[in-house]
gemmi code that builds the backbone of each chain (N, CA, C; Angstrom):
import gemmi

chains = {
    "A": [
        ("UNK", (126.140, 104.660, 81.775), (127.271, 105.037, 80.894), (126.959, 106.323, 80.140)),
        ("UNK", (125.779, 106.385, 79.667), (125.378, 107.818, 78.796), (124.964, 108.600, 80.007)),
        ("UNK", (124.937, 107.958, 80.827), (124.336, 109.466, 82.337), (125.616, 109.930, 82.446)),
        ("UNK", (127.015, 109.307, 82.455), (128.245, 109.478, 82.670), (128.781, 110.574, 81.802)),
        ("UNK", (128.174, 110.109, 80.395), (129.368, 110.873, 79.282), (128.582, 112.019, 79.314)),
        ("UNK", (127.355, 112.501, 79.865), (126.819, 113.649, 79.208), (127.231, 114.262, 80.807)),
        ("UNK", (127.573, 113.829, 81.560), (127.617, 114.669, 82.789), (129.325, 114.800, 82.270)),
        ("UNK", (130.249, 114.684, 81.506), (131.119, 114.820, 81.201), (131.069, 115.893, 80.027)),
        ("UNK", (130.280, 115.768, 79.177), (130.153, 116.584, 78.255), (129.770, 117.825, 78.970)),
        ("UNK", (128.761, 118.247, 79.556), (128.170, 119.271, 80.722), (129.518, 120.226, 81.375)),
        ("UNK", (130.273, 119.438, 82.084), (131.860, 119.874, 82.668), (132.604, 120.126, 81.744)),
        ("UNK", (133.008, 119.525, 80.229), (133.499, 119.975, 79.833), (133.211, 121.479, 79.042)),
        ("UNK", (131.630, 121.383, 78.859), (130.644, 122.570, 78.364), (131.548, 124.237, 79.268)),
        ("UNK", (131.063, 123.906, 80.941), (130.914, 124.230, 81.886), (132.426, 125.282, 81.807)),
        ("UNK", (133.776, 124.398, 81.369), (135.177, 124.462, 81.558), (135.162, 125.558, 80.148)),
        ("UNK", (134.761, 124.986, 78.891), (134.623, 125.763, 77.943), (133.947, 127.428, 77.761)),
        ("UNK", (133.070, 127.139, 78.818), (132.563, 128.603, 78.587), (133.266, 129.159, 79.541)),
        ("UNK", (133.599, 128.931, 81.228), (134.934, 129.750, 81.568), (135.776, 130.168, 80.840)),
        ("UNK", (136.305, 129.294, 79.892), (137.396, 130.117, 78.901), (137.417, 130.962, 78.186)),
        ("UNK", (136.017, 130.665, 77.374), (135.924, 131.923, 76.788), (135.415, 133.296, 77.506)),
        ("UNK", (135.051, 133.146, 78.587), (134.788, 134.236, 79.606), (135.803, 134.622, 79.979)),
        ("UNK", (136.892, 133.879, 80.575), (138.135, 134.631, 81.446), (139.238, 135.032, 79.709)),
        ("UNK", (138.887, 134.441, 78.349), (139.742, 135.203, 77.585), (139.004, 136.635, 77.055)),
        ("UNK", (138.088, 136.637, 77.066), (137.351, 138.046, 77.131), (137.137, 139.055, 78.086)),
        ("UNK", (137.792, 138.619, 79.048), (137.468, 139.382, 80.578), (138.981, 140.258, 80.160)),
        ("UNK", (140.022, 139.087, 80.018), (141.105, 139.251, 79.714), (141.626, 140.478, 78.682)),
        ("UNK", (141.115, 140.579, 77.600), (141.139, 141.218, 76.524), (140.613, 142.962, 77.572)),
        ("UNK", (139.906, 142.690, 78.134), (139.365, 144.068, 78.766), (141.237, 145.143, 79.900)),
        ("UNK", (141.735, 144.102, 80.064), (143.204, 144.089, 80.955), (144.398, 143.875, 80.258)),
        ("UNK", (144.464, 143.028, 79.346), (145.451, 143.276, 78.234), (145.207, 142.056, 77.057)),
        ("UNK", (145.047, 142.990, 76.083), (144.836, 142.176, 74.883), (145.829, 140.489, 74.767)),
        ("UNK", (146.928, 140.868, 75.198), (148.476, 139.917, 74.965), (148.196, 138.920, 75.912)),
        ("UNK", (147.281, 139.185, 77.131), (147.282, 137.913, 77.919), (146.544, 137.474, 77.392)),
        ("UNK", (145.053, 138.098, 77.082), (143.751, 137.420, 76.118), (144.396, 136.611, 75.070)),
        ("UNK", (144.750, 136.766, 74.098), (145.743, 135.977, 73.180), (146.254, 134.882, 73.797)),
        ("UNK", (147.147, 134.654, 74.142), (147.914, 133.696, 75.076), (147.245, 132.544, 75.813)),
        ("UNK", (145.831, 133.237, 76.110), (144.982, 132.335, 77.305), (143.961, 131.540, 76.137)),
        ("UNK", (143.672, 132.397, 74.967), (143.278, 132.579, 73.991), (143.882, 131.068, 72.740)),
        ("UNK", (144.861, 131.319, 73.009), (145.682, 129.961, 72.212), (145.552, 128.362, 73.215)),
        ("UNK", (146.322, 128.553, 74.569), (146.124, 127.581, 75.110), (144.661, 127.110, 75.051)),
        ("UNK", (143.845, 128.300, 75.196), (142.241, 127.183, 75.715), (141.975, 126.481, 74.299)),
        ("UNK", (142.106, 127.209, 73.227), (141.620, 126.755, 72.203), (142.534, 125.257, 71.952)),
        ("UNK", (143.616, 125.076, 71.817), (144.618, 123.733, 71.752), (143.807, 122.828, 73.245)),
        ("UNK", (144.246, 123.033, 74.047), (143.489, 122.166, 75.328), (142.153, 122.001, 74.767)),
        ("UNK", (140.955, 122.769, 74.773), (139.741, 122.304, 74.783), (138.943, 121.602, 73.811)),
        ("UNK", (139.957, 121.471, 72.394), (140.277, 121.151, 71.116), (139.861, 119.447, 71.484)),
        ("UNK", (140.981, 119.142, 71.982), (141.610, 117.937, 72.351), (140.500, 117.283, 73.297)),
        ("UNK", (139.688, 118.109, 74.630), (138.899, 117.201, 75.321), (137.522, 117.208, 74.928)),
        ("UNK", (136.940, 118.217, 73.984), (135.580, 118.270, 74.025), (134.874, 117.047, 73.541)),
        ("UNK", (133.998, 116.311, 73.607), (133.613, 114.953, 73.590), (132.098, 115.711, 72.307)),
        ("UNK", (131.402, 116.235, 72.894), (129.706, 116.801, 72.381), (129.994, 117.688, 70.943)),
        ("UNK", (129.442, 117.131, 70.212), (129.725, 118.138, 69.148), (129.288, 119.827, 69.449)),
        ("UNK", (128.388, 120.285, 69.747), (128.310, 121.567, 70.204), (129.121, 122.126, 71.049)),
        ("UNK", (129.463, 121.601, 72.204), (130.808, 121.983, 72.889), (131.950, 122.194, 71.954)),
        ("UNK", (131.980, 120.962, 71.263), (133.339, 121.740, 70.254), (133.412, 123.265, 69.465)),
        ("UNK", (132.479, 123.629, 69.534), (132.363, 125.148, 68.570), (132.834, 126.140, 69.642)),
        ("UNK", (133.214, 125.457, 70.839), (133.469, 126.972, 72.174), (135.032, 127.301, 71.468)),
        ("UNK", (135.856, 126.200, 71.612), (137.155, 126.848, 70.969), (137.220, 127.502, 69.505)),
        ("UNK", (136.536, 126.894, 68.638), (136.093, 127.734, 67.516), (135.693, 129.066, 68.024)),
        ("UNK", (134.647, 129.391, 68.563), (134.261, 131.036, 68.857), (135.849, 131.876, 69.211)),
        ("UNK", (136.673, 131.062, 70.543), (138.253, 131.517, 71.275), (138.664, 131.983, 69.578)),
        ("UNK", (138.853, 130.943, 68.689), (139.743, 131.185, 67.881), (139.208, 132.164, 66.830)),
        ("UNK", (138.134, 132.418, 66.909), (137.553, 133.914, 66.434), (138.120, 135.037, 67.215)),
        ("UNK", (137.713, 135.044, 68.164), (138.253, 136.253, 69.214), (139.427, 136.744, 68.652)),
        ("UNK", (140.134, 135.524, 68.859), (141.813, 135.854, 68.323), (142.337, 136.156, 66.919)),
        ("UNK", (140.878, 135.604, 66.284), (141.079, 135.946, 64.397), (141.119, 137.449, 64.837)),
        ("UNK", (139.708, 137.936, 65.128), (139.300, 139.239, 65.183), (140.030, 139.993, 65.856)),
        ("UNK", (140.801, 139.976, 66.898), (141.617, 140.624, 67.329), (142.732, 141.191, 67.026)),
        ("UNK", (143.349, 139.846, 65.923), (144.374, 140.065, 65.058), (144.573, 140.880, 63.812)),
        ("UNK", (143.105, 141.034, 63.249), (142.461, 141.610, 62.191), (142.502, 143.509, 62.782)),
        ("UNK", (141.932, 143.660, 63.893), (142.381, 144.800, 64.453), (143.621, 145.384, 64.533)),
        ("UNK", (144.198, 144.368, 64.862), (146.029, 144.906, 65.315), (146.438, 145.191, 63.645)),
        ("UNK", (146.436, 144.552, 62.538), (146.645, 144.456, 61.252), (146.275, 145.683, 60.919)),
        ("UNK", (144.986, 146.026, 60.768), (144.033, 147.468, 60.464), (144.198, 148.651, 61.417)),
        ("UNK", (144.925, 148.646, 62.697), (145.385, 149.639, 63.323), (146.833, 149.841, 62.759)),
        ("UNK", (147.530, 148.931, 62.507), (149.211, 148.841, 62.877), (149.580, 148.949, 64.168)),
        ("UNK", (148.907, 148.209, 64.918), (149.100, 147.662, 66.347), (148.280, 148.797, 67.701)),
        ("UNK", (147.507, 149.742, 67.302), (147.256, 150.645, 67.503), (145.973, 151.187, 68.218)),
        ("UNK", (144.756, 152.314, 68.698), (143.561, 151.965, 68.931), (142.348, 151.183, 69.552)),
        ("UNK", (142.017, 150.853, 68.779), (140.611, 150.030, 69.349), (140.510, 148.582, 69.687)),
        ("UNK", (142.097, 148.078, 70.106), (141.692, 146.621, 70.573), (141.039, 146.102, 71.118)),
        ("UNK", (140.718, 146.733, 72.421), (140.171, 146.224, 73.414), (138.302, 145.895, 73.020)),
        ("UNK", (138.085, 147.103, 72.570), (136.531, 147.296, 72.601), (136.648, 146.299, 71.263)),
        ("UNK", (137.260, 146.061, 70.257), (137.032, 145.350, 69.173), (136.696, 144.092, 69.411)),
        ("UNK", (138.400, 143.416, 70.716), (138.174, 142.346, 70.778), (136.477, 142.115, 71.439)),
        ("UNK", (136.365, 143.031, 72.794), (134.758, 142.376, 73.324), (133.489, 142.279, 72.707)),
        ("UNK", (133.512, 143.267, 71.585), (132.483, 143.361, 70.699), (132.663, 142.372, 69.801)),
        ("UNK", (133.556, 141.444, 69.196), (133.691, 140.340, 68.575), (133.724, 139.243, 69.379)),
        ("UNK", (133.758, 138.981, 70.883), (133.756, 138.018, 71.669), (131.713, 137.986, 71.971)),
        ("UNK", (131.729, 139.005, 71.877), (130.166, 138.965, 72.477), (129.112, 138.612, 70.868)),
        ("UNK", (129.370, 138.997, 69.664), (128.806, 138.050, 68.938), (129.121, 136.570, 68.300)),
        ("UNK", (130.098, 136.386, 69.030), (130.672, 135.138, 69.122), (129.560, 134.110, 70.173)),
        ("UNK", (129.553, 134.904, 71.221), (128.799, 134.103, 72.231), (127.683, 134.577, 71.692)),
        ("UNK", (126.647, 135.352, 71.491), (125.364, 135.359, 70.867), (125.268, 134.381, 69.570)),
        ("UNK", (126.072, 133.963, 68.972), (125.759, 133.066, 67.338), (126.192, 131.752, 68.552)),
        ("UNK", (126.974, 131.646, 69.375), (126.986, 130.289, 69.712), (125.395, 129.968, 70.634)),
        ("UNK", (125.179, 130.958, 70.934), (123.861, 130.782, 71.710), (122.347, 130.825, 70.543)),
        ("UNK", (122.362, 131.115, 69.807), (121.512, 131.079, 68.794), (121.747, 129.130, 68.215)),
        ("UNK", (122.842, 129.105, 68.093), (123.527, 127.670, 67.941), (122.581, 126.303, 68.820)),
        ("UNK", (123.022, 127.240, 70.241), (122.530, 126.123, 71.220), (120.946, 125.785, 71.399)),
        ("UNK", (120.328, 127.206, 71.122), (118.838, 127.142, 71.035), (118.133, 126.564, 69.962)),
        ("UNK", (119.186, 126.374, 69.022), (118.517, 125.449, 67.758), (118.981, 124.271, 67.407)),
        ("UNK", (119.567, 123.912, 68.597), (120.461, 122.667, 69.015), (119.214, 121.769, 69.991)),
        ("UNK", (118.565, 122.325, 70.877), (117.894, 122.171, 72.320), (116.345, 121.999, 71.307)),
        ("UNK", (116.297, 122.732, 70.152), (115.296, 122.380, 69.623), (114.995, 121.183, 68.822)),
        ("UNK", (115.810, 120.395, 68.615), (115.922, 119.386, 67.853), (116.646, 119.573, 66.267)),
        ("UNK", (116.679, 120.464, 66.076), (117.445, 120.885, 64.650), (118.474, 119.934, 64.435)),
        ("UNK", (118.612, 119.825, 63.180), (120.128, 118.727, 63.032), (120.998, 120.273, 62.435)),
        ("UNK", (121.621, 120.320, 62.530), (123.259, 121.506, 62.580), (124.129, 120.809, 61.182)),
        ("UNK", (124.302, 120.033, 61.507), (125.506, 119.172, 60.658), (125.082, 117.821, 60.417)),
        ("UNK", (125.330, 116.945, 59.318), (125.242, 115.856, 58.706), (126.534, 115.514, 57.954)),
        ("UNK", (126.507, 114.409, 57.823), (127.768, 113.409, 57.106), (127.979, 114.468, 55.377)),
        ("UNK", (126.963, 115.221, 54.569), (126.957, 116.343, 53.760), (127.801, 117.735, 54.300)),
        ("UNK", (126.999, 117.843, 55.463), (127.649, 119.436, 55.319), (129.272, 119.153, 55.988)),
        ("UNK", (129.321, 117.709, 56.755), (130.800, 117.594, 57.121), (131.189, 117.589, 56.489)),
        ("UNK", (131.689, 116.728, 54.870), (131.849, 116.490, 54.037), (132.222, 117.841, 53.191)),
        ("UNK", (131.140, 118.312, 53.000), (131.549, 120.351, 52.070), (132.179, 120.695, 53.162)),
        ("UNK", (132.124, 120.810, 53.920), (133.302, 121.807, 54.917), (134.393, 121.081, 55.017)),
        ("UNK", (134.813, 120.292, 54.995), (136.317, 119.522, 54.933), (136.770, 119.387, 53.254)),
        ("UNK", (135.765, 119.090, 52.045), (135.963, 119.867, 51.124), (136.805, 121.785, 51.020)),
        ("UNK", (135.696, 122.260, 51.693), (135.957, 123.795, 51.374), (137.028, 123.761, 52.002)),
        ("UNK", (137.536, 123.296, 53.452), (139.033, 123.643, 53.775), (139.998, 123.053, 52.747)),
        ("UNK", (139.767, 122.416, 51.764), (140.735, 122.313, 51.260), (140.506, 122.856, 49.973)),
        ("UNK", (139.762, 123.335, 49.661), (139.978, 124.383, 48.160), (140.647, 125.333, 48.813)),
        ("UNK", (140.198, 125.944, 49.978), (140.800, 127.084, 50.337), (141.963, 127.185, 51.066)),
        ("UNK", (142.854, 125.554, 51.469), (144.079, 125.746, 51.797), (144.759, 125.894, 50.070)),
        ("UNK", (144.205, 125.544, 49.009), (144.698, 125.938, 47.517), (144.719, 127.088, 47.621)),
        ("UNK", (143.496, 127.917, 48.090), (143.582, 129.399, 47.156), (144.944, 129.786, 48.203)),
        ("UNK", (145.160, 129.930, 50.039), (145.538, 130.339, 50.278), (146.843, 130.168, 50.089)),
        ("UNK", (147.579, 129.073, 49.357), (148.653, 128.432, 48.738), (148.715, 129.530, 47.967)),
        ("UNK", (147.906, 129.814, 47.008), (148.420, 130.264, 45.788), (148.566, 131.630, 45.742)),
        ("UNK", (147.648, 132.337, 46.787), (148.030, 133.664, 47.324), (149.120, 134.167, 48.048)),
        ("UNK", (149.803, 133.066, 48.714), (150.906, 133.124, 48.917), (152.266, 133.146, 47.850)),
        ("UNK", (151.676, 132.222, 47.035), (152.843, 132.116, 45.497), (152.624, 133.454, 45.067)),
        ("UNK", (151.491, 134.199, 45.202), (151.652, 135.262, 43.997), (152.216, 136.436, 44.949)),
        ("UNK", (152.141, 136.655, 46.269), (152.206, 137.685, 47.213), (153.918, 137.659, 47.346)),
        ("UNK", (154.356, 136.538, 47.054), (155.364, 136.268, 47.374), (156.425, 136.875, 46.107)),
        ("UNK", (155.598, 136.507, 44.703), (156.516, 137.018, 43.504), (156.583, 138.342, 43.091)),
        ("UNK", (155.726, 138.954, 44.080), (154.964, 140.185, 43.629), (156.168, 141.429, 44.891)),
        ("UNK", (156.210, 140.751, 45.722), (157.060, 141.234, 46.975), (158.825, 140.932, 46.200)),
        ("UNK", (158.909, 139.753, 45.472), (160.166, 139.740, 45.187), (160.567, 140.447, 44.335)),
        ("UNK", (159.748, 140.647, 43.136), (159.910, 141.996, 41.992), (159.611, 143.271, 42.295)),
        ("UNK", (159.669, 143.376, 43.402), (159.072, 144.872, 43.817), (158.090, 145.459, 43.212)),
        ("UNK", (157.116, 144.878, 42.880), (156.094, 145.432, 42.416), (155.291, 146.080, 43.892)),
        ("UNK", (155.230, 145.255, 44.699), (154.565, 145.066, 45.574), (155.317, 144.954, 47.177)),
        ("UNK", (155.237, 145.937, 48.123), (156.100, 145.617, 49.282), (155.543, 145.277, 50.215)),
        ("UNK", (155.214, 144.231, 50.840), (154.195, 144.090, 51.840), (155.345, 143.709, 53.294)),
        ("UNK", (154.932, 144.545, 54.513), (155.452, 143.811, 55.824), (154.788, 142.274, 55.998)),
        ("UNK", (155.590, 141.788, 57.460), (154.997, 140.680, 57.401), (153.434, 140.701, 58.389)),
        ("UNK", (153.252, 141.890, 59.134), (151.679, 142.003, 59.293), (150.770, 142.349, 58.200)),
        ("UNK", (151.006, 142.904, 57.284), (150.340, 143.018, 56.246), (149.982, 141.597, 55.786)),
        ("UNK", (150.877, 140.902, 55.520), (150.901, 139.877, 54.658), (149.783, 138.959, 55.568)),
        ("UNK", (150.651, 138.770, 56.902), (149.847, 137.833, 58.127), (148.340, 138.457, 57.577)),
        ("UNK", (147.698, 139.810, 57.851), (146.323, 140.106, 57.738), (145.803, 139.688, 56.156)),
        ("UNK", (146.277, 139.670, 55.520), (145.797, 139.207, 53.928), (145.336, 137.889, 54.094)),
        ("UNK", (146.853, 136.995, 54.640), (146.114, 135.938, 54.323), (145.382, 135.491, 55.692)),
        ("UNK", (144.618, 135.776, 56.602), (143.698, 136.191, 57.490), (142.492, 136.166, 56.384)),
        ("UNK", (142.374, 137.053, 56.047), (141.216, 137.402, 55.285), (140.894, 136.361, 53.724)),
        ("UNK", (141.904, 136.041, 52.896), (142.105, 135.186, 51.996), (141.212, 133.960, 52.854)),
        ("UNK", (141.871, 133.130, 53.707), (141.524, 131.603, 53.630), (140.532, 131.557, 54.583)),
        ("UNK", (140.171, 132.952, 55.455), (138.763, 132.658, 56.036), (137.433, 132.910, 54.831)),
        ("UNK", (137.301, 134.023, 54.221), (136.976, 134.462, 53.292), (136.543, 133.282, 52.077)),
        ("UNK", (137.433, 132.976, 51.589), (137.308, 131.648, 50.749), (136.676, 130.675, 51.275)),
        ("UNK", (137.082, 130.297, 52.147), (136.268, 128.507, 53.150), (135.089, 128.567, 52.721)),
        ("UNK", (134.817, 129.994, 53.278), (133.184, 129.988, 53.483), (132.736, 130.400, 52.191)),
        ("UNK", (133.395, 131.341, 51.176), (132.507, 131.246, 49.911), (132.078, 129.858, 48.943)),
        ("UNK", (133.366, 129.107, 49.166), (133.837, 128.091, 48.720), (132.645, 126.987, 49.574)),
        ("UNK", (132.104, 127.160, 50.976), (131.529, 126.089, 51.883), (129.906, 126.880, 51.279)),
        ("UNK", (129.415, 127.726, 50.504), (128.699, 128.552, 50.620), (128.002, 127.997, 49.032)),
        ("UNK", (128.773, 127.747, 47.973), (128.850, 127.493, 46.774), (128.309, 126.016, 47.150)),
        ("UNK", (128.988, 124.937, 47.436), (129.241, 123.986, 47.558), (128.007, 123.105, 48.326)),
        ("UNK", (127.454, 124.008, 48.995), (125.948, 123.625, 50.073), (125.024, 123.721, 49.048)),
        ("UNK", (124.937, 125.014, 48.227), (123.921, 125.590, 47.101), (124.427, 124.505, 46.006)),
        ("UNK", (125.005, 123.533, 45.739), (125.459, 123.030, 44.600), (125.250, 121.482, 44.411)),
        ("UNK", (124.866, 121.426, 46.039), (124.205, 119.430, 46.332), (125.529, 118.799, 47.067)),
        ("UNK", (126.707, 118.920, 46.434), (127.515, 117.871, 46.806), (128.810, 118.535, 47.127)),
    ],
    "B": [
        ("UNK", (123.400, 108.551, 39.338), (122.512, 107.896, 40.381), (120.924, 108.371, 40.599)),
        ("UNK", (120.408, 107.532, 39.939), (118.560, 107.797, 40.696), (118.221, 107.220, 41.979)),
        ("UNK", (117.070, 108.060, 42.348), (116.263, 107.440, 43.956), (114.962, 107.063, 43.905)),
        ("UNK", (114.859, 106.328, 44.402), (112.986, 106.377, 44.605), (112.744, 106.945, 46.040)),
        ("UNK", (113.111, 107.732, 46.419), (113.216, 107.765, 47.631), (111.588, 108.608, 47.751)),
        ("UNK", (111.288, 109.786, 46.747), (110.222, 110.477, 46.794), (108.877, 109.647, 47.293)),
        ("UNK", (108.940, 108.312, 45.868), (108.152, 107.727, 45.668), (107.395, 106.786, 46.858)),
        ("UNK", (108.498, 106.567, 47.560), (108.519, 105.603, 48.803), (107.925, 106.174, 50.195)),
        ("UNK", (108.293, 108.012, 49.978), (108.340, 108.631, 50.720), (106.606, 108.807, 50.977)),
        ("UNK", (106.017, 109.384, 50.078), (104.648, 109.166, 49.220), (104.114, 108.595, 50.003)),
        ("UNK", (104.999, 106.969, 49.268), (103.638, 105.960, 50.282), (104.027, 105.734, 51.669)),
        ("UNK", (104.739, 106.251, 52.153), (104.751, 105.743, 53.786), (104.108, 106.938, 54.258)),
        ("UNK", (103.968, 107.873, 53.682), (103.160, 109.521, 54.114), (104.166, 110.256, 54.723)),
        ("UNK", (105.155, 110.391, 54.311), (106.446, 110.651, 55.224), (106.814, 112.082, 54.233)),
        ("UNK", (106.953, 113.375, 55.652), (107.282, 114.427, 54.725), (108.816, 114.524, 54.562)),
        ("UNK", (109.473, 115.197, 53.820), (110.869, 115.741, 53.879), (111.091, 115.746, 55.188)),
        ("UNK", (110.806, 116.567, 55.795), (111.314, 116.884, 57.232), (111.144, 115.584, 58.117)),
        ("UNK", (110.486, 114.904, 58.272), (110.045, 113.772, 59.220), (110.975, 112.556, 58.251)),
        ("UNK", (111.094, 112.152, 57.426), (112.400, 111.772, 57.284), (113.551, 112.143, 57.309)),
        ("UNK", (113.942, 113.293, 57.207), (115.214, 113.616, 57.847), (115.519, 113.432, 59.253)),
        ("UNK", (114.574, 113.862, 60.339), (114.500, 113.391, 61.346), (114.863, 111.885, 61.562)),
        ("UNK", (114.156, 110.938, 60.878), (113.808, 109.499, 61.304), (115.126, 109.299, 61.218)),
        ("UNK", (115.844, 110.379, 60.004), (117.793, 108.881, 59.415), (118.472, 109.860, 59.976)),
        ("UNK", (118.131, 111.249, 60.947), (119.431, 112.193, 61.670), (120.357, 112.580, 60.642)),
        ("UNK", (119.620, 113.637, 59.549), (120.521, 114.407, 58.444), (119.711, 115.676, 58.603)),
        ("UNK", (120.361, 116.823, 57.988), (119.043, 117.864, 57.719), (118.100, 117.146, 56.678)),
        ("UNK", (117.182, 118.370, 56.300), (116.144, 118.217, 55.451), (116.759, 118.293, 53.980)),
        ("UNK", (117.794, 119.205, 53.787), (118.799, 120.118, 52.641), (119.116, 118.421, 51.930)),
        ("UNK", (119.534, 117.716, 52.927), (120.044, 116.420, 52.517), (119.219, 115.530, 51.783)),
        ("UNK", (118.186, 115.272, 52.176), (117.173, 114.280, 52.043), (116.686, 115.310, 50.132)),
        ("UNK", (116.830, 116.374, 50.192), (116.448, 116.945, 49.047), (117.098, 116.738, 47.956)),
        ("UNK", (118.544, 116.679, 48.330), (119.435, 116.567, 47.305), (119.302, 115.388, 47.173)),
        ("UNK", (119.116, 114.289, 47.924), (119.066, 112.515, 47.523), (118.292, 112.417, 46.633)),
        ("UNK", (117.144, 113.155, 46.793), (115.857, 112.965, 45.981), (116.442, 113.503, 44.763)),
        ("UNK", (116.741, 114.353, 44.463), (117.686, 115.149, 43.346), (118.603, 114.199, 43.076)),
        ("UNK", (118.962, 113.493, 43.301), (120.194, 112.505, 42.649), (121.289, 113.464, 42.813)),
        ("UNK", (121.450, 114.562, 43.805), (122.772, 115.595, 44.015), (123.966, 115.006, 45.044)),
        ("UNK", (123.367, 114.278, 45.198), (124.460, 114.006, 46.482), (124.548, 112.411, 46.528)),
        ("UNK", (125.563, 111.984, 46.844), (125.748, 109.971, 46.927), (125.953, 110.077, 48.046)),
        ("UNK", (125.417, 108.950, 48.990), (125.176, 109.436, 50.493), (126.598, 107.878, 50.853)),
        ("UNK", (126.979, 108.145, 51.964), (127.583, 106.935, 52.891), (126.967, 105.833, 52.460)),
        ("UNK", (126.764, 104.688, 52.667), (126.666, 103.151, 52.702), (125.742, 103.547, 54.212)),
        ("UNK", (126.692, 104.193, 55.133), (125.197, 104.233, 56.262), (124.053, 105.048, 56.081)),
        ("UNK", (124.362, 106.007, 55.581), (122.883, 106.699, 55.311), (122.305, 105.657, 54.536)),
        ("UNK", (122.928, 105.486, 52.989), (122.168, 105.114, 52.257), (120.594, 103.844, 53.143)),
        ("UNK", (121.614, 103.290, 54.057), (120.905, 101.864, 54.603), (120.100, 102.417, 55.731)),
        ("UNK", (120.177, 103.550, 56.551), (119.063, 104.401, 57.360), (118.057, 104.219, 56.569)),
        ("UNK", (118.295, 105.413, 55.206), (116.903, 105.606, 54.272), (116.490, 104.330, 53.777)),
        ("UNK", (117.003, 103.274, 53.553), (116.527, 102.354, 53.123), (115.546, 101.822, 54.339)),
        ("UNK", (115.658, 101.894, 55.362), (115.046, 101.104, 57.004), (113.918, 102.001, 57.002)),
        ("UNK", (114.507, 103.581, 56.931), (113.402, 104.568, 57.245), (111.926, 103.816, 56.242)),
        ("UNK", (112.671, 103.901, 55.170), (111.092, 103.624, 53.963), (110.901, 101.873, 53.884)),
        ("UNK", (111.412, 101.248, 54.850), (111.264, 99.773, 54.838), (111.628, 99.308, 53.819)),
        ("UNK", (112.759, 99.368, 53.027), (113.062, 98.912, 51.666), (114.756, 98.781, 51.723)),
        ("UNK", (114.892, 97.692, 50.275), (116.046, 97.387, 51.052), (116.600, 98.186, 50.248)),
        ("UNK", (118.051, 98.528, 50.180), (118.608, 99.505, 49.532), (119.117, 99.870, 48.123)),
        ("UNK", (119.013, 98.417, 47.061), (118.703, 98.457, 45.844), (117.385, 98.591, 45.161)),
        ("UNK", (116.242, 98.794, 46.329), (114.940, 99.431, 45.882), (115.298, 100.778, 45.931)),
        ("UNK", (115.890, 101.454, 46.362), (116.119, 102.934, 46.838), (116.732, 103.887, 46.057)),
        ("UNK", (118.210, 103.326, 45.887), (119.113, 103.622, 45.091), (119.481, 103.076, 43.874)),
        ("UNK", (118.466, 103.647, 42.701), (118.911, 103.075, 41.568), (120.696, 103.385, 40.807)),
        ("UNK", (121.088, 102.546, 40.741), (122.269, 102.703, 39.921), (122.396, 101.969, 38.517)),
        ("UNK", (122.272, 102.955, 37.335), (122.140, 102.680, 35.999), (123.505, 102.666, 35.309)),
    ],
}
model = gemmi.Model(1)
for chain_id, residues in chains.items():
    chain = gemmi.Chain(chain_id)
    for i, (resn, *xyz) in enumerate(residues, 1):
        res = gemmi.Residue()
        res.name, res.seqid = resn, gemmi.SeqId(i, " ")
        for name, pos in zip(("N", "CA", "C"), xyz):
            atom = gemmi.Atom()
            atom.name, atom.element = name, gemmi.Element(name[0])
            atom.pos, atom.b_iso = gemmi.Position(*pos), 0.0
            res.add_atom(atom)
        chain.add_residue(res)
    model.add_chain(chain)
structure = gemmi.Structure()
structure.add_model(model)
structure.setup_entities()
């Protein structure tokens, strides 16, 4: 039964890193299919990965696509996508491989604690990004402030990734 | 919340790290227990209690 699930975990490993290979191959031919292939793998592979380390492959996809998006925002759709996205896909796969080698070493990664602060920190930081929205929003309605809606999309990009982790960062250094 | 967890730790000769290992947490964890920083699960708590052969109101003082 465990010869079973890990030869399952392995295939699904196997399926996972195709994806993130053919959405980075992708990105080299057009950013818009990378995206696209980019969303599906991450929703699909979401759903089957069984191994906790396998689960971080769609996490890395959904970097790609943070970072990619973060480009298009900071160009105004413009420039350096391509090389951005592969250069953010490729330290994606180097930190997941640093991951795996200290995975293979026996390291523990995560505990019932750091699950715990990180499902914490997502939710301070679905607050902050709440509230950055309340203020972006009053600030756009009084004209103080005119933001498009890529602007806005890249803010809060940066807001609730930004936060998690200061917030997951605090919270590790703090015990509980 | 207090621990004896140090104390226990001591006498079984058991370092930080080799108990974290034994109950499958990091080391970060086992530090903060000792610190009284963190209130662990009902399952940890009863790992560390097995790890140091003790039952789990030797472990976890609650005053």
């Amino acid at each position: 039964m465990a010869q079973k699930e890990k030869g399952k975990n392995a295939h699904n490993g196997a399926l996972a890193l195709l994806a993130a290979i053919l959405v980075l191959l992708s990105a080299l031919v057009d950013p818009r299919l990378s995206f696209a292939l980019a969303v599906v793998a991450m929703f699909g592979l979401s759903f089957t990965m069984k191994s906790k380390f396998w689960r971080q492959v769609p996490f890395t996809i959904a970097s790609v696509m943070v970072a990619m998006t973060v480009v298009v925002v900071l160009n105004q759709g413009e420039g350096e996508l391509v090389p951005a996205a592969a250069i953010s896909g490729l330290v994606c796969l180097i930190i997941l491989w640093l991951m795996f080698q200290r995975r293979k070493d026996g390291a523990i990664l995560n505990d019932e604690r750091t699950v715990a602060i990180h499902n914490r920190a997502m939710a301070y930081s679905w607050w902050v990004g709440y509230l950055t929205i309340a203020i972006l929003f009053w600030f756009d309605y009084t004209d103080y402030l005119k933001l498009t809606a890529v602007q806005f999309g890249g803010a809060m990009l940066f807001v609730m990734l930004i936060s998690q982790a200061l917030i997951k960062r605090y919270l590790l250094s703090k015990g509980e | 919340m207090k621990t004896r967890i140090k104390e226990l730790r001591a006498r079984h000769n058991l370092t930080q790290e080799e108990l974290a290992k034994k109950v499958g947490v990091r080391r970060e964890t086992i530090v903060f227990l000792e610190q009284g920083k963190y209130n662990p699960s009902l399952r940890l708590a009863h790992d560390v209690a097995v790890a140091l052969k003790s039952k789990i109101d030797e472990v976890f003082l609650f005053g």
